[in-house]
DSSP file (Angstrom, degrees, kcal/mol; ACC not computed):
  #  RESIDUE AA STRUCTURE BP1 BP2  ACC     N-H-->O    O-->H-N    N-H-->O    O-->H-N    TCO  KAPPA ALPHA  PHI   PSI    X-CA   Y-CA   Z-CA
    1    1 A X              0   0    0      0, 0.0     2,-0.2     0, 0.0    48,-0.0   0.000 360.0 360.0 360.0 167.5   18.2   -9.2    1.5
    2    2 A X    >>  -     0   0    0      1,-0.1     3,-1.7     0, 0.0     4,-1.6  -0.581 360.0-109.5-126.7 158.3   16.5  -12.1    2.8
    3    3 A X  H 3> S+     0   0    0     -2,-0.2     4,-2.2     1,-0.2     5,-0.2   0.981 117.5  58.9 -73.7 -29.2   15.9  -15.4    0.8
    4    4 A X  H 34 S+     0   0    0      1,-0.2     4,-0.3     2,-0.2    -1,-0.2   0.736 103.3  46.4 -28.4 -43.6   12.6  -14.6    0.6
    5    5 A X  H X> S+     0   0    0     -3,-1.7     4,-1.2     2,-0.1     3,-0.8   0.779 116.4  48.1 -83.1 -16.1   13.1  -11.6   -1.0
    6    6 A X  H 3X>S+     0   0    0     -4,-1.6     4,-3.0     1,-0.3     5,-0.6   0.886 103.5  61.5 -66.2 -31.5   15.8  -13.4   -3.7
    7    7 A X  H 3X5S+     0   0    0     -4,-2.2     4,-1.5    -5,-0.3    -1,-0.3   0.845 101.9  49.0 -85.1 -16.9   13.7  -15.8   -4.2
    8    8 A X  H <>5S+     0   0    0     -3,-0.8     4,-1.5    -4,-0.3    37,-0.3   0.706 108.9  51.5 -81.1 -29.0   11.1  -13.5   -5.7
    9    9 A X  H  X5S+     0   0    0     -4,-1.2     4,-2.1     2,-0.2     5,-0.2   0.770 105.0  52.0 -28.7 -62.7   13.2  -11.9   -7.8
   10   10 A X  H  X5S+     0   0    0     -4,-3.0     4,-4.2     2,-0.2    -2,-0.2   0.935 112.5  56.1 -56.8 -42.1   14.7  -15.2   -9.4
   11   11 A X  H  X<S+     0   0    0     -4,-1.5     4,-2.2    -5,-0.6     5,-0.3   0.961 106.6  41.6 -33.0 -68.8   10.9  -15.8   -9.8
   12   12 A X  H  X S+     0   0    0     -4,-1.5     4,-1.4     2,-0.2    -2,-0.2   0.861 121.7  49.8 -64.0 -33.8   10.3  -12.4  -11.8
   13   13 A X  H  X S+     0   0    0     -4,-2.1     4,-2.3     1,-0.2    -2,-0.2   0.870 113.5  39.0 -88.4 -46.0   13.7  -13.4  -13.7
   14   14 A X  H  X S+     0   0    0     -4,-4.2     4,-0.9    -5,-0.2    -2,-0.2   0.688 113.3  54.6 -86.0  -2.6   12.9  -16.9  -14.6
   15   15 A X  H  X S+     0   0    0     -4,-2.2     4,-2.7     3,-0.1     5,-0.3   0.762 114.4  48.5 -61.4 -39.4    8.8  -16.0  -15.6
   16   16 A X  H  X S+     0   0    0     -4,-1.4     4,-3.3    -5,-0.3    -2,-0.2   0.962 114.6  44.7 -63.7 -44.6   10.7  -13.3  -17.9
   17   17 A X  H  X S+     0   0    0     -4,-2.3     4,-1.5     2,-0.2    -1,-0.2   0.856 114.1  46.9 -32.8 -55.5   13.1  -16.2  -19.3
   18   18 A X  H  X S+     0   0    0     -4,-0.9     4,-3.2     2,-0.2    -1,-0.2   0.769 112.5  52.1 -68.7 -50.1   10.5  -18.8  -19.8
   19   19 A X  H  X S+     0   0    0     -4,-2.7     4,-2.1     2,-0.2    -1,-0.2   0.846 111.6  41.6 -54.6 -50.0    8.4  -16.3  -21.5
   20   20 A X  H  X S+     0   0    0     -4,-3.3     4,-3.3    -5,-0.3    -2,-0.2   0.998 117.8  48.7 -67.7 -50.3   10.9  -15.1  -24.1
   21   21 A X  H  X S+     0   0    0     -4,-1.5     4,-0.6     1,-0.3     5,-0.3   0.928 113.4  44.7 -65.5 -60.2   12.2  -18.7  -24.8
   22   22 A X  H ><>S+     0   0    0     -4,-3.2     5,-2.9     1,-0.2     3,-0.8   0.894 115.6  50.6 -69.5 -25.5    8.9  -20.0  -25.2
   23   23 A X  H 3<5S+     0   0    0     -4,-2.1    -2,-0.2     1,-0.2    -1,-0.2   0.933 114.7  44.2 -42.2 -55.7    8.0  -16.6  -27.5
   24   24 A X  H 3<5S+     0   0    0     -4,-3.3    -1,-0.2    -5,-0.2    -2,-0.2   0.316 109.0  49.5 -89.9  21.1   11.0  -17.0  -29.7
   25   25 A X  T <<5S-     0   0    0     -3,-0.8    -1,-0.2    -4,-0.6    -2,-0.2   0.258 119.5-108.5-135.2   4.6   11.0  -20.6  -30.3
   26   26 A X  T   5 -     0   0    0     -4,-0.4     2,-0.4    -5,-0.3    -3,-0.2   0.991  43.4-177.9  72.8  64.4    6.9  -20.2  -31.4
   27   27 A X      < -     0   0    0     -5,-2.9     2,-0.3    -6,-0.1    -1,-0.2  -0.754  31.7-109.7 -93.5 154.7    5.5  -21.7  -28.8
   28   28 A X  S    S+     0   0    0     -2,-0.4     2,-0.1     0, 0.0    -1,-0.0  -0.565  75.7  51.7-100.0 135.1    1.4  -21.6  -29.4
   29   29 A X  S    S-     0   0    0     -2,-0.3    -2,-0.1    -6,-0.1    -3,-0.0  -0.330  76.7 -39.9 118.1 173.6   -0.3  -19.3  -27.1
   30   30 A X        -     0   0    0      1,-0.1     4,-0.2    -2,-0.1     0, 0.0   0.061  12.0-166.2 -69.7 166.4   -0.7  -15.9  -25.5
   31   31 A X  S  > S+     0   0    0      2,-0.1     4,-1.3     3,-0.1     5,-0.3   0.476  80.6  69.8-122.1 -19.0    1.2  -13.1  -24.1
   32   32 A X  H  > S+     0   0    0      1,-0.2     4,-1.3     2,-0.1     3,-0.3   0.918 102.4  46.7 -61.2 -69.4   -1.2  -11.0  -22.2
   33   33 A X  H  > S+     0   0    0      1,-0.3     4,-1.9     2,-0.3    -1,-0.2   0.708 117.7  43.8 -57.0 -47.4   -1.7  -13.6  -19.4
   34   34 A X  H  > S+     0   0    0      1,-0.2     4,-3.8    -4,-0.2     5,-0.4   0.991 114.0  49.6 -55.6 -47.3    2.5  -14.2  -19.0
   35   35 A X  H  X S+     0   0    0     -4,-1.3     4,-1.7    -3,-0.3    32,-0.4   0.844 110.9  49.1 -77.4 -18.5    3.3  -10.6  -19.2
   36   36 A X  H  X S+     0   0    0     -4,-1.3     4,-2.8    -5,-0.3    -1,-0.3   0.903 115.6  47.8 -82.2 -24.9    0.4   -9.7  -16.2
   37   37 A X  H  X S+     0   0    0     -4,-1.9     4,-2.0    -5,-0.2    -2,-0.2   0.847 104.4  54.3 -71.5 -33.6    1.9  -12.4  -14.2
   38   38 A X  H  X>S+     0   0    0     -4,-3.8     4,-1.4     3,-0.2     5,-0.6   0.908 111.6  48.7 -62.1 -37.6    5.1  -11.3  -14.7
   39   39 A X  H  X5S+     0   0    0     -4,-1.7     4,-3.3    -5,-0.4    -2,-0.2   0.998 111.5  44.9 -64.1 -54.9    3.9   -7.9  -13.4
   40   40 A X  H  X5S+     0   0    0     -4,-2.8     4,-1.5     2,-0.2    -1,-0.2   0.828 112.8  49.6 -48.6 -34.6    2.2   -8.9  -10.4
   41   41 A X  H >X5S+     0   0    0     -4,-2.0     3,-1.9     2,-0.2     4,-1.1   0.978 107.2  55.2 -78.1 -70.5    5.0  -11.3   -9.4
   42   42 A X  H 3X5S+     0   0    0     -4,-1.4     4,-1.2     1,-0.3    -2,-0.2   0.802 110.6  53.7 -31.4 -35.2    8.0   -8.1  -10.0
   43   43 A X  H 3<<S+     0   0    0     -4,-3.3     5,-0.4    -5,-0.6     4,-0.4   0.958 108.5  44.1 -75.5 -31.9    5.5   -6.1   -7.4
   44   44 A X  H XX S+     0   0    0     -3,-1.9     4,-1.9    -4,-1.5     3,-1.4   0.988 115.4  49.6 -56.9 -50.6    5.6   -9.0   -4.6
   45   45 A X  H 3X S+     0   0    0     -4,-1.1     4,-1.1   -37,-0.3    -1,-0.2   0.830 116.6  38.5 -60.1 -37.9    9.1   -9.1   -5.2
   46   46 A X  H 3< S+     0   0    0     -4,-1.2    -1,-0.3    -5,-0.3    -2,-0.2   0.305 115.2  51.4 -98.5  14.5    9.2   -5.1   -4.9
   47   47 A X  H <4 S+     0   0    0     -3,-1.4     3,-0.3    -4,-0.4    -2,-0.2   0.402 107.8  60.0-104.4 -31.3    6.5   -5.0   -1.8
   48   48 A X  H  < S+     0   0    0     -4,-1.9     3,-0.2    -5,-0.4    -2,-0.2   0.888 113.5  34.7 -37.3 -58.1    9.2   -7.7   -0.6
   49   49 A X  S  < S+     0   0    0     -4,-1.1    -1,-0.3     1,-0.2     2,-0.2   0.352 128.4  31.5 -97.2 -15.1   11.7   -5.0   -0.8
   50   50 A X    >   -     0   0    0     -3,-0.3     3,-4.8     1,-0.2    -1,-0.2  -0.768  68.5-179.1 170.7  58.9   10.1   -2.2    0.1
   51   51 A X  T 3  S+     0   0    0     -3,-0.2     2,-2.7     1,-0.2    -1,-0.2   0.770  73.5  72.4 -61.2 -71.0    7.1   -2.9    2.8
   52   52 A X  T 3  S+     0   0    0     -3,-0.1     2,-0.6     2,-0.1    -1,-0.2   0.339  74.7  89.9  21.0 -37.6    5.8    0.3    3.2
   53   53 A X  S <  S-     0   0    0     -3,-4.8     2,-0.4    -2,-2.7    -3,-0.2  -0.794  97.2-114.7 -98.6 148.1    4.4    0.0   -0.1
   54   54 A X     >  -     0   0    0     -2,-0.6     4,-2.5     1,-0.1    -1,-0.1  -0.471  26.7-132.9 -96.5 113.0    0.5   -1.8    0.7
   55   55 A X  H  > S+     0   0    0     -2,-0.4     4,-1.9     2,-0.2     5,-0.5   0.948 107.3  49.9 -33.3 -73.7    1.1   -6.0   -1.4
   56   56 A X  H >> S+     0   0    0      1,-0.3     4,-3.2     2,-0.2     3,-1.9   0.924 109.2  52.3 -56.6 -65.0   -2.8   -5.4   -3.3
   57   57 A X  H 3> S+     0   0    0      1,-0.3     4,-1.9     2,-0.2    -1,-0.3   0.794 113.1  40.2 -19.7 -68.9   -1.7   -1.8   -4.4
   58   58 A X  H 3< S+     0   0    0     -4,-2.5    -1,-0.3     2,-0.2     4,-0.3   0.445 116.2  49.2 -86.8   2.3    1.4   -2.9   -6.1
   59   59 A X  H <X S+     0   0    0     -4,-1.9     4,-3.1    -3,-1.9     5,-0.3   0.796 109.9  50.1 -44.4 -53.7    0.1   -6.1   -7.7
   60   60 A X  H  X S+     0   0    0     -4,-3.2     4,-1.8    -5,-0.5     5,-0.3   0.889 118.6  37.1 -82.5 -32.4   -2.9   -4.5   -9.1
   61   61 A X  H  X S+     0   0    0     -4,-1.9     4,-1.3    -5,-0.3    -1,-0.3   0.696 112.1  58.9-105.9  10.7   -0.8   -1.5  -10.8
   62   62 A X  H  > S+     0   0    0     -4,-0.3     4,-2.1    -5,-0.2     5,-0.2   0.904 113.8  45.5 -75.4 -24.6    2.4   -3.9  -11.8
   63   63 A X  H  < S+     0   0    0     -4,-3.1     5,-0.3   -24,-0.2    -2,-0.2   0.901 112.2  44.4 -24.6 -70.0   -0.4   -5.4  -13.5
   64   64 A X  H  X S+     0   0    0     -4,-1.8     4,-2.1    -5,-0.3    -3,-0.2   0.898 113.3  55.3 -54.1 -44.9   -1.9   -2.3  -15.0
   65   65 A X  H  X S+     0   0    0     -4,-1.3     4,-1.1    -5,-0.3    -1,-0.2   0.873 113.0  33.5 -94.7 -20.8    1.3   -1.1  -16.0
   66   66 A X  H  X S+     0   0    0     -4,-2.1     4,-0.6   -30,-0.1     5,-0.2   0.517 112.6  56.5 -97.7 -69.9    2.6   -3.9  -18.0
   67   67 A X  H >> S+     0   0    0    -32,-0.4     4,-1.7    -5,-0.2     3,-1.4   0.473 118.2  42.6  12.2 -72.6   -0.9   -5.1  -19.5
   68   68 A X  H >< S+     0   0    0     -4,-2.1     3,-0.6    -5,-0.3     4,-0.3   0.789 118.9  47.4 -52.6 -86.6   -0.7   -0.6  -20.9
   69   69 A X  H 3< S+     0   0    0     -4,-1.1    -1,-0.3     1,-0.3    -2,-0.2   0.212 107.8  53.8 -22.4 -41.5    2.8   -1.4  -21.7
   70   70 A X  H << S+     0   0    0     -3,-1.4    -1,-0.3    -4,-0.6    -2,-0.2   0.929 116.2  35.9 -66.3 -78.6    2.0   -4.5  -23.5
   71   71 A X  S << S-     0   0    0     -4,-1.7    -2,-0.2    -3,-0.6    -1,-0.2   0.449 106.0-125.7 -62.8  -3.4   -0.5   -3.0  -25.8
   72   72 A X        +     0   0    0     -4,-0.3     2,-0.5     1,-0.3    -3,-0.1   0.923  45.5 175.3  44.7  75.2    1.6    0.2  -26.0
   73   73 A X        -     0   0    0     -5,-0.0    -1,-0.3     0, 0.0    -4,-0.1  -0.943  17.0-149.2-114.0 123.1   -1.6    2.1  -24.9
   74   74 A X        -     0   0    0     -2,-0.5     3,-0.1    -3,-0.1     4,-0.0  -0.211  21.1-115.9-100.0-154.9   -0.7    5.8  -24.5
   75   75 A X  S    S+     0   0    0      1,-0.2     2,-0.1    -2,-0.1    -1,-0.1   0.932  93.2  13.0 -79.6 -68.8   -2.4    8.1  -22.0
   76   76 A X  S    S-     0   0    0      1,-0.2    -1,-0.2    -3,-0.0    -2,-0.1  -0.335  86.5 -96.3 -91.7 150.8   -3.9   10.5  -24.8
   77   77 A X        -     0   0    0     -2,-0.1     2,-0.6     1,-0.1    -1,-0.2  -0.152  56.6-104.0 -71.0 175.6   -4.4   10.4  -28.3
   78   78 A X    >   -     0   0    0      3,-0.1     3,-2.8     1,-0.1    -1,-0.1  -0.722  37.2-114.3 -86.3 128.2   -1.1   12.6  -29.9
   79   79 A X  T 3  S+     0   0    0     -2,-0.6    -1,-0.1     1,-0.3    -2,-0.0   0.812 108.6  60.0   6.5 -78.2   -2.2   16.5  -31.1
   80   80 A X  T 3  S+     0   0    0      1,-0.1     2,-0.4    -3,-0.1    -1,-0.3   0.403  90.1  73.7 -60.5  -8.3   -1.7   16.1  -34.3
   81   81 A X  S <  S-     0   0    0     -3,-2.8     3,-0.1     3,-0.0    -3,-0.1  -0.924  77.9-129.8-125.2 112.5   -3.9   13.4  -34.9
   82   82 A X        -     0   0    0     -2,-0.4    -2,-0.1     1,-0.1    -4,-0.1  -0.133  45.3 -76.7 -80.5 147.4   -7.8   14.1  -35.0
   83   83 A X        -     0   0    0      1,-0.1    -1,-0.1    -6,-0.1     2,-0.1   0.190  46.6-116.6  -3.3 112.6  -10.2   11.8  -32.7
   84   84 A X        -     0   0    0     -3,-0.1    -1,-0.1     1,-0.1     2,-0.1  -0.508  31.9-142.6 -89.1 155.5  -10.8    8.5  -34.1
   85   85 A X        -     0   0    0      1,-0.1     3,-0.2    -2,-0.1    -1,-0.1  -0.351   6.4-137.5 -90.6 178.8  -14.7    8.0  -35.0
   86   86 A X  S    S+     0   0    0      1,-0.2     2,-0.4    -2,-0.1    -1,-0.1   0.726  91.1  51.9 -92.3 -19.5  -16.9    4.8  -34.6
   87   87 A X  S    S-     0   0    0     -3,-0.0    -1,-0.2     0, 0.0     2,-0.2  -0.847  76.7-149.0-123.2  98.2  -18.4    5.1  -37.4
   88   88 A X        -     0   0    0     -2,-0.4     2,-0.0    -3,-0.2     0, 0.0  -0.445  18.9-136.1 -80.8 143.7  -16.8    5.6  -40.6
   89   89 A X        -     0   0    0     -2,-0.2     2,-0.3     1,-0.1    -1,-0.1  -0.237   9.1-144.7 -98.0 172.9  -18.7    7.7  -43.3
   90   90 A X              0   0    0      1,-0.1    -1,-0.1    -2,-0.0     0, 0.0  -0.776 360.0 360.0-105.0 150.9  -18.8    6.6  -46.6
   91   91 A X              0   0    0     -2,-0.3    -1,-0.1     0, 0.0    -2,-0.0   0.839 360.0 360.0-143.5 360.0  -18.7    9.3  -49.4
């Protein structure tokens, strides 16, 4: 590998550090914003490694995918559980 590609990697590995350290030691402010950057940066790092695959592509769904991940949004609601409404009735 080339330092270029290390060096994006150590990237994706010290945003992940920084982020947990600053998580667990209650630092004030948000996790969506770390955790999409961390995605975007782990796809440069893996477009790095892998040209073939097209830089915008794999930003925009390491994004997508931890942002869903984050928010532990699944694809579908489960079977067993009916449709949620907007409006709840009173009765």
């Amino acid at each position: 590998m080339a330092s270029q590609e290390l060096f994006r990697i150590a990237a994706v590995l010290a945003k992940v550090l920084t982020f947990a350290v600053s998580m667990s030691t209650g630092f004030i402010g948000g996790t969506i914003f770390p955790m999409i950057f961390i995605g975007g940066t782990a796809e440069t790092a893996l477009h790095a490694i892998i040209p073939d695959v097209p830089v915008a592509l794999a930003v925009t769904c390491g994004m997508a995918g931890v942002a869903g991940a984050a928010a532990k949004a699944p694809p579908k609601p489960p079977a067993d559980e009916p449709p949620a409404t907007a409006c709840a009735t009173r009765p």
